[in-house]
C-alpha positions as CSV (number, residue, x, y, z in Angstrom):
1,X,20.4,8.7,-28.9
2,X,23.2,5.9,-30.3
3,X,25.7,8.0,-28.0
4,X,23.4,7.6,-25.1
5,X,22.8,3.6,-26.3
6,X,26.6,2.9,-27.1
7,X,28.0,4.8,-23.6
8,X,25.5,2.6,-21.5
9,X,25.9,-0.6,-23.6
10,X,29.8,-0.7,-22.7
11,X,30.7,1.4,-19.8
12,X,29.9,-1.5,-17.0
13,X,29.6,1.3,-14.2
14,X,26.9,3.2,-16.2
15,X,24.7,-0.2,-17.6
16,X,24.7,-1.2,-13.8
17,X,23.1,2.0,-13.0
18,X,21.1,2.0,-15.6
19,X,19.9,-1.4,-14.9
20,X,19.4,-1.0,-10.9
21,X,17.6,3.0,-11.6
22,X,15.3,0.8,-13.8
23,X,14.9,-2.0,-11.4
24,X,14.3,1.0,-8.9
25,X,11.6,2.2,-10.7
26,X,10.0,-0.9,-11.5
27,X,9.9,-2.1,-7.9
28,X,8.5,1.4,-6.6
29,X,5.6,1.2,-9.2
30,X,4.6,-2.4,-8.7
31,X,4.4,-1.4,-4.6
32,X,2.2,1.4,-5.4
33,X,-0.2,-0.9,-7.0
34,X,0.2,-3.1,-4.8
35,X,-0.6,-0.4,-2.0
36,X,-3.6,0.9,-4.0
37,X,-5.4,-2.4,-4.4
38,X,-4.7,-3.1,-0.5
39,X,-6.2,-0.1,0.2
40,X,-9.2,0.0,-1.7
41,X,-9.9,-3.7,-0.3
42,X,-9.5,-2.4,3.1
43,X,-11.4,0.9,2.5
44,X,-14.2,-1.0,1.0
45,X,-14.8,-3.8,3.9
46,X,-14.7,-0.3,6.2
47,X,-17.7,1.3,4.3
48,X,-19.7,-2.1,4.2
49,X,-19.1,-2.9,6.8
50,X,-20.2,0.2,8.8
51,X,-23.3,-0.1,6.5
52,X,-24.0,-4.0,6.9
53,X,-23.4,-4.3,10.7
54,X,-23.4,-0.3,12.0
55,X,-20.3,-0.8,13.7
56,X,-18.4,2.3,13.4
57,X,-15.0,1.0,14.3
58,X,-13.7,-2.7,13.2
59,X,-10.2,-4.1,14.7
60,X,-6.9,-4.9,12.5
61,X,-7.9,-8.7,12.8
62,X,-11.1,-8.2,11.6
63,X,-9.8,-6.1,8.8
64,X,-6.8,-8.6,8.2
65,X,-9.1,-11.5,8.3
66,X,-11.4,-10.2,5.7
67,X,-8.9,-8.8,3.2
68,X,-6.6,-11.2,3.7
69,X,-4.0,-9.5,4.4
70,X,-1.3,-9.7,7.2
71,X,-2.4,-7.6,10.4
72,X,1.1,-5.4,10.0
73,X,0.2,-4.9,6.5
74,X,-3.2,-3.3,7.8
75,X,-2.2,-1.3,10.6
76,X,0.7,0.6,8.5
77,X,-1.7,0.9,5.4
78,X,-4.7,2.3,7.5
79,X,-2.2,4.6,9.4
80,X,-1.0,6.3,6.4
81,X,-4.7,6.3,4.4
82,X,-6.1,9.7,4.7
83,X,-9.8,8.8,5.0
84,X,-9.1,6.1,7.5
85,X,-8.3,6.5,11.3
86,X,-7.4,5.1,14.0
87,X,-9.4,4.5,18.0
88,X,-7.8,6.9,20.2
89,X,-9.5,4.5,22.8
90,X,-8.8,1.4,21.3
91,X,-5.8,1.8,19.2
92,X,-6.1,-1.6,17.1
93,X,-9.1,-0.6,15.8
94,X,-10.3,1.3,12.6
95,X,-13.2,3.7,11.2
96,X,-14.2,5.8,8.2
97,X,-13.1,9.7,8.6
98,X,-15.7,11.9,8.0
């Protein structure tokens, strides 16, 4: 472990690495969280709202305008969200998968 320590503490090539792997990883996990909460907000406006209005499909803006979030942000997370799809008549619109 000191060999490890002492070869990334003063090889400048390796410590740069080292630093941007672990900047890397950081970054990646603080999207994913960021990505889970989005789409828990989004998933859960879906199934109340489907319950509180009976509307089975509700557009991006609506979505956007409830969670907050930026319409893009919406239409890429609802695209890649496995219980969520898309209008095939109306493609700016979302609904529960069953």
């Amino acid at each position: 472990m000191n060999q490890l320590v002492d070869l990334i503490s003063n090889n400048a090539l390796i410590s740069t690495l080292t630093g941007a792997a672990i900047l890397g990883v950081i970054g990646w996990a603080i999207k994913a969280l960021r990505d889970r909460r989005d789409n828990a907000a989004i998933f859960n406006f879906l199934s109340g709202s489907k319950s509180a209005t009976g509307w089975d499909f509700r557009s991006t803006a609506a979505i956007a305008s409830h969670t907050k979030l930026s319409e893009s942000r919406v239409a890429s997370l609802c695209a890649a969200h496995p219980k969520i799809r898309r209008n095939e008549k109306q493609l700016q619109s979302w609904t529960l998968a069953e």
